[in-house]
N, C-alpha and C positions, 0 to 999 in steps of 0.2 A: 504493500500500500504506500502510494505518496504521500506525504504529510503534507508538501507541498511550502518545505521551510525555504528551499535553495535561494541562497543571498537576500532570504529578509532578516532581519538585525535583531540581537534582543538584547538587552542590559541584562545581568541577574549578580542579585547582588550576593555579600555574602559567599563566593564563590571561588574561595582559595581549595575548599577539601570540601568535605562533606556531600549533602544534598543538593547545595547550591551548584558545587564541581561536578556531580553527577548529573546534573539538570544541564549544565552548560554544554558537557561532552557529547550527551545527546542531543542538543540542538545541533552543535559542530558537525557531528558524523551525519547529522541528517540534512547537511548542506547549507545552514544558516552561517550568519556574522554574529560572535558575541563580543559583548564587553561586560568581564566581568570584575566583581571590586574585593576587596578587604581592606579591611583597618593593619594589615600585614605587607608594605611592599614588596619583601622580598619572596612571598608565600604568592603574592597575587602574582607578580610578574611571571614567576615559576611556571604555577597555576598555565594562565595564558600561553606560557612558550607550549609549554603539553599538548594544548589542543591543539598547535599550527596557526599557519598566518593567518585565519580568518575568526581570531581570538585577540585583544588587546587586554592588559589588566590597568585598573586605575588603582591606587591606594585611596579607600575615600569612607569614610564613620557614618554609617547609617544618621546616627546621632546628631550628623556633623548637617545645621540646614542649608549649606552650600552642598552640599553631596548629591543631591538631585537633579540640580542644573546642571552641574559639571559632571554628569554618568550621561544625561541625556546628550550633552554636546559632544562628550567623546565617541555616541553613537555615530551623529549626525558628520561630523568632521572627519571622522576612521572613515567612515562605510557609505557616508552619503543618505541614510536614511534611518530611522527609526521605528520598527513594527511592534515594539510590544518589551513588558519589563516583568522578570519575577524578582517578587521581593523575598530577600528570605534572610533571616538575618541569624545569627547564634544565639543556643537556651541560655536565659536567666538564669541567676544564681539560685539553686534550690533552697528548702526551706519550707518548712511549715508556716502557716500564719502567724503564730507566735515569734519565730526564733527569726524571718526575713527585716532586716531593718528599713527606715524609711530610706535611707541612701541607697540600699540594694533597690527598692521598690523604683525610686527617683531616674537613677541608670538604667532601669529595665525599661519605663515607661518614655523615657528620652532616644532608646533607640531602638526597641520590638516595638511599641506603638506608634509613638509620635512621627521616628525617623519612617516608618512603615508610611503612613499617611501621608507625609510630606511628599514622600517617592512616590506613591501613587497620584496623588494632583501634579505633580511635575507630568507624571508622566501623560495621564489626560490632557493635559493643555496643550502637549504637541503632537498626541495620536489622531489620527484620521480612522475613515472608515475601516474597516479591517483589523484594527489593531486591537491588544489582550493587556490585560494585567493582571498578575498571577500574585498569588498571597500564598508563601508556604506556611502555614499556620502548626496546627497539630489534632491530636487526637480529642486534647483535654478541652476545643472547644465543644464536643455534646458531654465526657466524662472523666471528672476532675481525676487525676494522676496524682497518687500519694508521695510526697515529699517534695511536689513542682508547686508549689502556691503561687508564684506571680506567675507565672506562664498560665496556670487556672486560671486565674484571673484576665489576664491581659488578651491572651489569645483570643478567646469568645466576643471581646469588644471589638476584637479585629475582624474578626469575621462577619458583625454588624455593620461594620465599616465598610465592609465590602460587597454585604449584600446591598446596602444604599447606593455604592458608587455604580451597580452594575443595573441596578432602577435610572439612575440621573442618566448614564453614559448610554444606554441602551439606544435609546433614538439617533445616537452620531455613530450606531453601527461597530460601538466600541463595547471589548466583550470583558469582564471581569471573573475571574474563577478563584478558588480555594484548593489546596492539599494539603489533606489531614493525616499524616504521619506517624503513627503509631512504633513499634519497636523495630526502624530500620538498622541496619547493623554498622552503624558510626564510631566516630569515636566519641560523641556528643554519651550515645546509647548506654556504651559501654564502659564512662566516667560514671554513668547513674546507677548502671549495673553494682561498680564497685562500692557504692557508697553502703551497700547492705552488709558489705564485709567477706559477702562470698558471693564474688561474681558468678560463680559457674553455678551455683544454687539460683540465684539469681533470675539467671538468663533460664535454666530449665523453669523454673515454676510460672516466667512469663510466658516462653513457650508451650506449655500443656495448656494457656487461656487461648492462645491460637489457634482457629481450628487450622490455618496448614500447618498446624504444630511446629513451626521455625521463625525465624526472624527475615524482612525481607533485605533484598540487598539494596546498595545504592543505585545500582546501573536500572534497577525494576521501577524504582522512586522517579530514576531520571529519565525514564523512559516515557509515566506516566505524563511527567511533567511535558516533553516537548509534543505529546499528541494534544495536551490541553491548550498549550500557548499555539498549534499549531493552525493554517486554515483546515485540515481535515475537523473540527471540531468547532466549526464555523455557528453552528446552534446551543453551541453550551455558551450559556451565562448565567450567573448568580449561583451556580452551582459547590458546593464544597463535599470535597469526592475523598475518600477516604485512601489511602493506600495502608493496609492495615492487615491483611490476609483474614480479614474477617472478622479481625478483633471487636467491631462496633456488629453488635444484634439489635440494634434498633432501626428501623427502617430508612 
């Protein structure tokens, strides 16, 4: 199946490793242009050489409210054009409700929410017809995740955020979506893993709630992600899709 990416452009942010990396490399192998960022330049640039020439990295802080502009114009000035942006940025410091401080909460909300938001109005102001914006959100926006309180928290408001932008943006033919990412096999996954003290215990007892009983990978994550930012997927909006191997039983 064509996706139908070849030489249209995506930002994705957050995209030295992880999901965001795996979201990239599958846009790249499916013939698109990216630019991707982190708060890491030497991690970003790296990053970008990986994928080949039709890859740039910028150093740029979600956080940061100049990072929007200047990820949009490195599209535009690389590539010549601008089709669409995922935003995905790195988990919050863990923490119960009790034990999260207001600085942890401050920082979490400056750049998983707010910098989220910013990047998304940047990036509506310069998409046209055709174009997507992509929220890597998570699991814990339908079911809070024991020992993640701000990410409970924050995430689910983003996801509201997105279902409104994809009501506003609808009539200019501009498409909004969600992925909700449950236990992919990161190093993000596997830092939460260890926090119980025994990771391998861990990881089995989440796996037996799975029904494909394993954890998915990133290349599956990043696969989903460029069918959604894709035009093959030209009728999905406001939708928030699980990638989860089934861990959500709710409809």
């Amino acid at each position: 199946m064509d996706l139908g990416l070849k030489d249209r452009v995506y930002v994705v942010t957050g995209a030295s490793r992880g999901l965001g990396y795996a979201s990239a490399r599958a846009l790249a192998a499916d013939g698109a242009k990216v630019v991707i960022s982190s708060r890491d330049e030497g991690a970003v640039t790296e990053a970008a050489a990986s994928l080949g020439p039709g890859a740039v990295g910028v150093a740029a802080d979600n956080a940061d409210p100049a990072a929007a502009g200047r990820l949009v114009s490195a599209a535009r000035d690389r590539f010549g054009r601008f089709d669409g942006i995922l935003i995905s940025v790195g988990g919050p410091a863990p923490g119960s409700a009790a034990d999260n401080t207001d600085e942890q909460w401050q920082a979490a909300f400056d750049s998983v929410f707010l910098g989220a938001v910013r990047l998304a109005r940047a990036a509506a102001a310069e998409l046209t017809g055709g174009g997507v914006i992509g929220f890597v959100l998570s699991g814990s926006v339908h079911e809070p995740i024991p020992g993640l309180a701000i990410s409970n928290g924050l995430r689910p408001g983003l996801a509201g955020f997105a279902k409104s932008l994809a009501d506003d943006l609808g009539p200019r033919g501009i498409r909004v979506v969600g992925l909700l990412p449950s236990r992919i096999d990161t190093d993000r996954v596997r830092e939460l893993d260890a926090l119980s003290g025994d990771p391998d215990a861990a990881r089995a007892a989440a796996e037996a709630r799975i029904p494909l009983r394993r954890y998915g990978t990133p290349e599956e994550f990043g696969d989903t992600a460029a069918f959604l930012l894709s035009p093959a997927a030209s009728y999905l909006t406001g939708v928030m899709v699980p990638v989860d191997g089934g861990a959500r039983h709710g409809f």
